[in-house]
N, C-alpha and C positions, 0 to 999 in steps of 0.2 A: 740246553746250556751250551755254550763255549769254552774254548782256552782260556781264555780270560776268568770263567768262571771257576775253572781248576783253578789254575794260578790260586786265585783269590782263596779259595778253599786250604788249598796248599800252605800257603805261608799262615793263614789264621789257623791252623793243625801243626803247622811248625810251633807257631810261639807258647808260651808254658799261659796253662789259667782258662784255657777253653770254659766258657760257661757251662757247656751242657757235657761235666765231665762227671756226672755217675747216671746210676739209670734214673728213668722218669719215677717219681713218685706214683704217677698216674697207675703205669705199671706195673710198679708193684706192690699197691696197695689190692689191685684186682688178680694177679698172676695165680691165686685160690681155682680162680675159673677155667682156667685153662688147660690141658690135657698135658701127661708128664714124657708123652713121647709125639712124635710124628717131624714135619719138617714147616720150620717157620723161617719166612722172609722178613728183615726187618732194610726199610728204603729208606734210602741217604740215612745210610745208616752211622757215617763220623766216626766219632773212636770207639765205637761197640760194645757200649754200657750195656744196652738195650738188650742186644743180641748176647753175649753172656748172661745174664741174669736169665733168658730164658733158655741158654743152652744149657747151664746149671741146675733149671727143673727138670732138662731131660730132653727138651726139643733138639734135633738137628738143626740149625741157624746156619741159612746163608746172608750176608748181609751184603748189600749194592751202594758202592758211592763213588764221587765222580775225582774224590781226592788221594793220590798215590800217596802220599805221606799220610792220610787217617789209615787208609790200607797196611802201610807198612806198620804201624803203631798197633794196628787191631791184631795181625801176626803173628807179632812176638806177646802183645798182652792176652790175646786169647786164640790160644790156636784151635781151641775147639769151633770156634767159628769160621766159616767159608767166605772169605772178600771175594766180591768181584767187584773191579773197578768196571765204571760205564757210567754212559754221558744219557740219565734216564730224561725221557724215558723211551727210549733206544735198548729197549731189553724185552727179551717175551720166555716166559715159562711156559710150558705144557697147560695145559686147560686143568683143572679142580688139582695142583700143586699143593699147595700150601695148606697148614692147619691154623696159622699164625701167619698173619701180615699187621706189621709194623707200620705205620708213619708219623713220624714224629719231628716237629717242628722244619717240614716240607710242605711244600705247597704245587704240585705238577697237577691240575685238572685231568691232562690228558691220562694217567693212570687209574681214572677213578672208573671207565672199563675193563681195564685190565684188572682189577681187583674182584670188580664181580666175575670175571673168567678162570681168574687164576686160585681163587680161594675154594675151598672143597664145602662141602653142606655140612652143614655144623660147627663151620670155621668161625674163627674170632678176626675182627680188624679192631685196631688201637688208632684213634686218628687224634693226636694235639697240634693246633697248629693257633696262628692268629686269625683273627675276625676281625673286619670293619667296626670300626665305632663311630655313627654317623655325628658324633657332640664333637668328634678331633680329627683335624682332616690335613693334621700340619705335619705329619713325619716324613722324617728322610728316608723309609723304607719303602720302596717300590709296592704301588699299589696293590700291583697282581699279585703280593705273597698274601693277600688277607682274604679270606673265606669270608663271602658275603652271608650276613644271617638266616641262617636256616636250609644254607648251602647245603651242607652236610646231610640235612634229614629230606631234601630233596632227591635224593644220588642215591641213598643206602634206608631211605624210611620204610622200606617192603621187605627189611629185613628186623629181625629182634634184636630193638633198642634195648639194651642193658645200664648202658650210662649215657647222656646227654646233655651237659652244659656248656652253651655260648658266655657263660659270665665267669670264665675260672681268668684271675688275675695273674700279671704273667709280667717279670723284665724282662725285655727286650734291647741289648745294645742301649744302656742307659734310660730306655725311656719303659713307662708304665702301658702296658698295653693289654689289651682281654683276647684271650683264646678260648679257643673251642675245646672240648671233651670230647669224644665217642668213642664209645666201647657197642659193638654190634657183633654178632651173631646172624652168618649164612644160613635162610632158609635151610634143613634136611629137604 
């Protein structure tokens, strides 16, 4: 990402009404699953819905995003969570880190190694994001934010599939759009 991209970041976490201002349902309709202690990473992680709700089951939650005003917002609304500001994915953790990683409505390819590195054996990843829909090919969103179909189960399929659907319906900045689901499980 760039300045630019902060910037942009920046004033859309300034204005009041952020879309994605409580946690994912995704999350925590399955957070049963997941373990009530260790240390979870939630990426571009915004005003830190995400990252609260699973620091509140117990997880330590560092959360990574590229905008100083969602940072200062996650601070004062949840100081149990760890910001780090960073221009991902321009970040490296220690190898089998994490017990929990987060991605939610991001799209970086290049971290989808870093995930297999950084996640611990018996770890969970959360991925929602958008997918291509080859019927509409008319949006004003940058092509490379959409996970091509079957993207996901190509990158992470040699791991235990828990949840998996490309058809979960999703707004988008006005328009109707279909994202992905995965909920996955690191080999032990």
């Amino acid at each position: 990402m760039t300045k630019s991209d902060a910037e942009k970041w920046n004033q859309r976490y300034q204005s009041a009404g952020h879309n994605l201002s409580k946690p994912r349902p995704f999350l925590a309709e399955q957070i049963g699953r997941l373990p009530k202690n260790g240390l979870g990473l939630d990426v571009a992680m915004g005003l830190g819905h995400n990252a609260d709700l699973l620091s509140r089951h117990g997880l330590t939650m560092i959360g990574v995003d590229i905008s100083e005003r969602a940072l200062y917002k996650v601070r004062y609304a949840y100081p149990a969570v760890q910001p780090v500001l960073c221009d991902l994915p321009e970040i490296n953790f220690a190898p089998v880190s994490f017990d929990v990683i987060l991605n939610f409505w991001f799209l970086e390819r290049d971290l989808f190694p870093a995930y297999h590195k950084w996640l611990k054996p018996g770890g969970f990843l959360f991925f929602e994001t958008m997918r291509q829909n080859q019927e509409e090919q008319t949006s004003q969103i940058n092509p490379g934010y959409f996970l091509k179909p079957g993207e996901l189960l190509q990158v992470f399929g040699d791991w235990n599939i828990l949840i998996y659907d490309e058809n979960v319906e999703a707004r988008v900045r006005g328009e109707d759009k279909l994202a992905v689901q995965l909920l996955v499980q690191k080999p032990f």
